[in-house]
N, C-alpha and C positions, 0 to 999 in steps of 0.2 A: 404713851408708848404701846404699842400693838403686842400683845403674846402671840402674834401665828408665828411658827418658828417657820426660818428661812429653808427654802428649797431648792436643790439644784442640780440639774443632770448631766451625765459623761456618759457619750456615747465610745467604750471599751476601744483600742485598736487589734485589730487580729491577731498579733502576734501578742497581747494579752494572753495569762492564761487561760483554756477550754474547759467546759464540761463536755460536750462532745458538738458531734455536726448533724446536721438535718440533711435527708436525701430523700428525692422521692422515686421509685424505681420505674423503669420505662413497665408498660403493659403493652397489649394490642390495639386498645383502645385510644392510643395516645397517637401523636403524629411520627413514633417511633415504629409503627406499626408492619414496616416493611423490612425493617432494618433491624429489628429484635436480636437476632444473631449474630448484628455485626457489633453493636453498642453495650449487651446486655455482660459481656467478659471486661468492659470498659469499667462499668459502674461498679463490678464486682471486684477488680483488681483497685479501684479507688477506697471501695469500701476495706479491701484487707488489709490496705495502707493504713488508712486512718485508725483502725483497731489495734495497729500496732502499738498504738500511743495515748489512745483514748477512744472513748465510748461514742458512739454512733444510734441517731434515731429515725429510723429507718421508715419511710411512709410506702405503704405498696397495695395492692386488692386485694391477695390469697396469700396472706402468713406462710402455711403451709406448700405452697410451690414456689413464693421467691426462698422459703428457707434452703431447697433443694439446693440451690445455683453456690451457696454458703459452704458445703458439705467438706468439701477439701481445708476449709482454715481449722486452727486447733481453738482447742475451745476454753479457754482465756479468751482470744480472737470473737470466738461466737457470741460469747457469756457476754460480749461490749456489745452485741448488733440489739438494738429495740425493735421490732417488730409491730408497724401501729397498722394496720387496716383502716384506710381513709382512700374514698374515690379523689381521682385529681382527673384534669385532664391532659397536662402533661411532666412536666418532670425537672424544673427550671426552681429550685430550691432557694436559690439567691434572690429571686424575686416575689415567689410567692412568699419564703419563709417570712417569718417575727424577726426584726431589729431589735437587740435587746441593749434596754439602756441603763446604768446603774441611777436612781435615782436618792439625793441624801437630804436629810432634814440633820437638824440638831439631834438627833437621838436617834437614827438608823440610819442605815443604806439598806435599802430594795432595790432587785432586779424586774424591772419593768419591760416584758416582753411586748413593741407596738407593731402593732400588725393592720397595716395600711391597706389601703384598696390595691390590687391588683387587677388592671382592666386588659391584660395582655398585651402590656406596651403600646398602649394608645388605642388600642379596639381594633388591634389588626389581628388576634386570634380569641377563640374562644376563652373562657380563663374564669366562668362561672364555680366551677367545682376546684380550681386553683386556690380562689379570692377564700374560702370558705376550710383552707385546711387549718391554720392555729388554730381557728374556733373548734375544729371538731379536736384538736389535737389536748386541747384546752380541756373538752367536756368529756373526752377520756381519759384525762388525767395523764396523759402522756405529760404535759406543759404545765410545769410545777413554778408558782408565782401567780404575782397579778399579768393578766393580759389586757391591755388598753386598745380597743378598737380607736383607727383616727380615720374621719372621711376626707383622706388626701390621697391623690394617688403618688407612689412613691416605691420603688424598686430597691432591693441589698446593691445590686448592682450599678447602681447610680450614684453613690455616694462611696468616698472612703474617710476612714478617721484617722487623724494622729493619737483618739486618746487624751488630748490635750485642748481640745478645745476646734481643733481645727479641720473643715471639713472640703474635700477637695472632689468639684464636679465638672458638667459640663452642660453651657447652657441650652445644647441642642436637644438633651432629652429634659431635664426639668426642666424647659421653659416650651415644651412640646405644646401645642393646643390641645391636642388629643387627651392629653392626661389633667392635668389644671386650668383650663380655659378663664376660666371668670377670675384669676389673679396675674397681679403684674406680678414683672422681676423680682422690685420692692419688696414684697409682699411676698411671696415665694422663697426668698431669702430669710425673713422674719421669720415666716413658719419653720423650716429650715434650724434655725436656732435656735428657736422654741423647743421643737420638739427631741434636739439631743444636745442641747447646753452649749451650745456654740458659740463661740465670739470669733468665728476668722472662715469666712466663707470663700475658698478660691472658684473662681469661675474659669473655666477654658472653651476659649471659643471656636478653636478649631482642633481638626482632629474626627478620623471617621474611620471604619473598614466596608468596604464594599461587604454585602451579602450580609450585614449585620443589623437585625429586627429593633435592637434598642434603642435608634436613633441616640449612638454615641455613648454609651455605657462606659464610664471610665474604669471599669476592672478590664474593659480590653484595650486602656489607652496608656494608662498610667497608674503607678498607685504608692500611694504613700506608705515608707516604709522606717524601720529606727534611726535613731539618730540625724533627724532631718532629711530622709534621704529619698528621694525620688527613682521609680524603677518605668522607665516610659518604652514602649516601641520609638526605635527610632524610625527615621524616612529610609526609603527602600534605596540601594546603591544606584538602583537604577532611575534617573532621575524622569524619564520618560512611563515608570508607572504610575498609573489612576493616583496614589495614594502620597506621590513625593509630597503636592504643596503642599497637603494638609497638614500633613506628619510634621513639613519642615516647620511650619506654621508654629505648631503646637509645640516641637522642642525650642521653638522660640519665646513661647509664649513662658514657658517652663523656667526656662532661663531668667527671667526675669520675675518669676513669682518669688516671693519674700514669708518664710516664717511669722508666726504671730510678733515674732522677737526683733523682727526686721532684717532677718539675717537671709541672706542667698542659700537654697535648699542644694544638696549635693544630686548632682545628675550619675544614674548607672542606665547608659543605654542595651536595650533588649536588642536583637534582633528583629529584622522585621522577617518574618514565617514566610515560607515560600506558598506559592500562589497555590492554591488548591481549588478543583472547580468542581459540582455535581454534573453528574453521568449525564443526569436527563433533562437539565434545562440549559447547560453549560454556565451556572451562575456562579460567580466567585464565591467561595467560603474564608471566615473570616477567621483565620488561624492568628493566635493570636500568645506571643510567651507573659505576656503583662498576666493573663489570668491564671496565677496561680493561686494556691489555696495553702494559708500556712497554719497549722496546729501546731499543739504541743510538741518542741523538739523537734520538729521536721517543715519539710516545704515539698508540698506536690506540685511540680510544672506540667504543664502540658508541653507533649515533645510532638513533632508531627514528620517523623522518618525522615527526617535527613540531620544526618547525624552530625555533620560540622556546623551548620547552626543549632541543631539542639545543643551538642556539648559548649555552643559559646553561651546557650542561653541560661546553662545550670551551673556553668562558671561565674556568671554576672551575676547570679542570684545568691552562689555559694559567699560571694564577696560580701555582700549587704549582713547576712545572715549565718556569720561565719562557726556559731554552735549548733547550729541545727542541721539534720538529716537533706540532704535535697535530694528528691526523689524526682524521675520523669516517669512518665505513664504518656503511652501512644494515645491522643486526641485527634485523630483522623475520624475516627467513624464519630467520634461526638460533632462533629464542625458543619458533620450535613445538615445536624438540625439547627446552624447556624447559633452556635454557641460552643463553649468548651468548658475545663474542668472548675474553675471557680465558682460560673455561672449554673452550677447543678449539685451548691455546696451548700450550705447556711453556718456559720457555727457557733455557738452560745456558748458568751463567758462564763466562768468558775465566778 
């Protein structure tokens, strides 16, 4: 009979309890660099959200001049914000951040922070000084715990959890070539489970947003929520935009996904966002209500000015999540760097 004691890992679901969230702040140097003025009241009104409820760690270039932009919150509010001074290149939190997983033996539980390659979503942007912030966050002592480097590429934004076992994706981006080439599905799925204790891998095959870098990131498709519950964008009313079949596809595919338990998951459909496009190429942006971000006692949605689909979309959400705060925050100027408010969050369980 073997003495190694048995081991085994839970990757937390969001609406777990927090220790706080990881953000990285736009600079000039970043591809925010035009738009500074338009984005930088965005991240600041997210950040005084989050401190309302919990502590925030705050990744930026000059301590002292993002503190400025801070000065208006009171300071309980402040006393939450970390201030780490770490180069990034840009500002996409959910993907560069650390996945943390609780891991247990016969005589502990550890939180294991794994901090995965980040190649910029397949080596379509720079992401050198992204791939490299836990480490430095780590050898500052910012990132208290073991941190486990894995050579796999793998995005926050790619995966959601139940918590329980169950991990819900999409096979356009993890089965990307760009990102894991030299492994089949098989094989990708196995790692997958490996690496946060999984037994119930959902795949969805369809489902997309124009103007969106992640080839398919299910925090802007769908995402698993309590009590079995599924919060997905639905298909657009109008059945003549780009994005009906996909969509239709996908809450079809939804429909028929099944619990570890066997059971049919409850559908709350989103709205689908109204169309928003950049000034200077006329390219779709991918507004999206599926990405919100829930902490302690609250839910921040992203709203995008129009206000009878925002108020349907914090209604659907108030439903799911009927003790917590639901807050909206205007995600317009986030959506030109083709991403929104989830997508620029990280957040570590308690």
């Amino acid at each position: 009979m073997s003495d190694t004691p048995k081991i085994s890992r839970r990757l937390p679901a969001e609406w777990e309890e927090q220790s706080f969230v990881q953000l990285t702040f736009p600079h000039a140097a970043s591809d925010w660099k035009d738009d500074l003025e338009l984005v930088i009241p965005v991240f600041v009104e997210i950040i005084a959200q989050i401190t309302r409820f919990e502590k925030v760690l705050l990744v930026c270039q000059d301590k002292a001049e993002t503190e400025k932009h801070f000065k208006n919150l009171d300071k309980t509010q402040l006393d939450r914000i970390t201030f780490a001074e770490i180069d990034s290149n840009d500002t996409w939190a959910r993907d560069h951040g650390a996945i943390t997983v609780f891991e247990n033996d016969e005589e502990k539980t550890e939180k294991i922070h794994l901090d995965f390659t980040f190649n910029g979503w397949g080596n379509k942007f720079e992401a050198g000084k992204d791939n490299k912030i836990t480490q430095n966050l780590k050898n500052k002592n910012y990132l208290k715990g073991k941190v486990e480097v894995v050579d796999f590429v793998l995005e926050g934004g790619s995966i959601e959890s139940d918590g329980k076992g169950t991990i819900l994706t999409t096979s356009e981006c993890l089965l990307s070539k760009e990102r894991n080439p030299s492994f089949s599905r098989e094989e990708i799925e196995e790692k997958v489970k490996g690496y946060f204790g999984a037994k119930h891998i959902l795949w969805l095959e369809n489902g997309a947003l124009e103007g969106d870098d992640t080839d398919a990131h299910i925090d802007t498709l769908a995402r698993l929520c309590p009590n079995n519950t599924i919060c997905y964008v639905a298909p657009p009313a109008d059945k003549t935009d780009s994005h009906y079949e996909s969509l239709k596809k996908m809450e079809e595919e939804l429909q028929n996904l099944k619990t570890i338990d066997n059971n049919s998951y409850k559908l709350i459909p989103l709205p689908f966002a109204p169309a928003a496009y950049h000034e200077e190429d006329n390219r779709r942006l991918p507004a999206t209500y599926a990405n919100f971000l829930i902490i302690n006692n609250a839910v921040l949605v992203p709203t995008y000015q129009n206000e009878k689909l925002d108020d349907l979309a914090l209604s659907q959400i108030q439903k799911v999540f009927p003790n917590r705060e639901i807050i909206g925050i205007n995600c317009l100027p986030i959506i030109r760097q083709h991403g929104s408010l989830h997508c620029l969050t990280m957040q570590f369980p308690k």
